[in-house]
C-alpha positions as CSV (number, residue, x, y, z in Angstrom):
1,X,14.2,44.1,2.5
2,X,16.0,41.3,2.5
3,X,14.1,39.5,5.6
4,X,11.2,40.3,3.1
5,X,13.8,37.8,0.2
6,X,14.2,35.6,2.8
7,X,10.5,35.0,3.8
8,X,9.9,34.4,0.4
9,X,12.2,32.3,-0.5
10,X,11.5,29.8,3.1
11,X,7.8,30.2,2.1
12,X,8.5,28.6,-1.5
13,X,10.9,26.0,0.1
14,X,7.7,24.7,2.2
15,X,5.3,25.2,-0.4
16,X,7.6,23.3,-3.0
17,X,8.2,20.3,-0.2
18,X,4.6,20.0,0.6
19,X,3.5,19.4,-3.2
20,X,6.3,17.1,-3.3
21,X,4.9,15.2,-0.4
22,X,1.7,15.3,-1.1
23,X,2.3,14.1,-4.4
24,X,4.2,11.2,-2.8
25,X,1.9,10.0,-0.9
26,X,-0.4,9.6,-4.0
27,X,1.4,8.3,-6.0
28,X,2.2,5.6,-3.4
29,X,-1.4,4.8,-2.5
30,X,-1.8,4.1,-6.8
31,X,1.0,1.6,-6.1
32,X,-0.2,0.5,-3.3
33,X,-3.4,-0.2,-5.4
34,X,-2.0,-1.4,-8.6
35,X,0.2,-4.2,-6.5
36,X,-3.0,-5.2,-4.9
37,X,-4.8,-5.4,-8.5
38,X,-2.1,-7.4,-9.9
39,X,-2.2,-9.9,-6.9
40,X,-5.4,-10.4,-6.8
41,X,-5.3,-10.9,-11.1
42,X,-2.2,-13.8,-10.7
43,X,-4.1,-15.4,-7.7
44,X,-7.3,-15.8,-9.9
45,X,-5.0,-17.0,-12.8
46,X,-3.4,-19.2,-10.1
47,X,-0.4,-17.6,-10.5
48,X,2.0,-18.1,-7.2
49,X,3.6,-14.8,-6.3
50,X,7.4,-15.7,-4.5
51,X,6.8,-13.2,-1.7
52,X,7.4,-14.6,1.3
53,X,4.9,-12.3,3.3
54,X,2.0,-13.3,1.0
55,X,2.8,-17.2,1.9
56,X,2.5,-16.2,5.1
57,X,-0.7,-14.1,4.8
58,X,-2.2,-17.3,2.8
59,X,-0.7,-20.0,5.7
60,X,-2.7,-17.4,8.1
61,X,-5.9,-17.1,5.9
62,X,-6.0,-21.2,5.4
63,X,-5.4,-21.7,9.2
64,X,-8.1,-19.6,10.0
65,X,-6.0,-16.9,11.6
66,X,-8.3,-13.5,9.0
67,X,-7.0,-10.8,11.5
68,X,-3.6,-11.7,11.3
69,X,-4.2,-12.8,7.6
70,X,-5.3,-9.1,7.2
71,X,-3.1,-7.1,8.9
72,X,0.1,-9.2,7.0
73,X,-1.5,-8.6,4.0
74,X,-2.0,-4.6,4.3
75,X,1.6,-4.8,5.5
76,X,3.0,-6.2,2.6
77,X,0.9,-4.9,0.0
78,X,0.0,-1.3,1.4
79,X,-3.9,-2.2,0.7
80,X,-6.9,-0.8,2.7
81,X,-8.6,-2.7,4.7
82,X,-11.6,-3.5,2.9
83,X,-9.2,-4.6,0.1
84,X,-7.1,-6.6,2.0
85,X,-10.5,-8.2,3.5
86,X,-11.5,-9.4,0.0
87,X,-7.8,-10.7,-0.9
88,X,-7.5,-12.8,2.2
89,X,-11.5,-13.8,2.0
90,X,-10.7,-14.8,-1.6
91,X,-7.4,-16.7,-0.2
92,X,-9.9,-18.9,1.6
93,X,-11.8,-20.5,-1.4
C-alpha cells in the first residue's frame, strides 16, 4: 500500500518537474525571440543597444569575420541561426 502512495506521489513529482521544464524552455525560446525582435527594431531605428557583446558581434560583422559575427550574436541573444544570419547580414549594410 504504501509503496503504491509512494509511486504515486514520485510519479507526480516528475510529471510536475517535466511540465515545469518544458514550459521553461518555451518560454525562454519567446525571449529569446522577442530580444532578437526588439534588436533588430532599434538597429533599423538606429538605435545603439549598450551591450557589449552586440559591439562586438557588429566590430566582427564590419570586419568581415560573419562566422564569428554569428555565433557571438546567437550567444548573446539566444537567436537561431537563420535569425542571427539576417541580424549580422543586416549589420553589414
Amino acid at each position: 500500500m504504501y509503496t503504491l502512495i509512494g509511486l504515486l506521489v514520485v510519479l507526480v513529482g516528475l510529471t510536475t518537474v517535466a511540465t515545469v521544464e518544458s514550459r521553461a524552455r518555451r518560454l525562454e525560446r519567446r525571449m529569446a525571440r522577442l530580444e532578437h525582435k526588439l534588436g533588430l527594431l532599434l538597429h533599423h531605428h538606429g538605435v545603439e543597444d549598450d551591450d557589449p557583446a552586440l559591439a562586438e558581434v557588429a566590430a566582427l560583422a564590419r570586419a568581415g569575420r560573419h562566422v564569428p559575427a554569428i555565433k557571438k550574436y546567437r550567444e548573446a541573444t539566444g537567436a537561431g541561426l537563420l535569425e542571427a544570419k539576417q541580424a549580422v547580414d543586416g549589420l553589414k549594410e
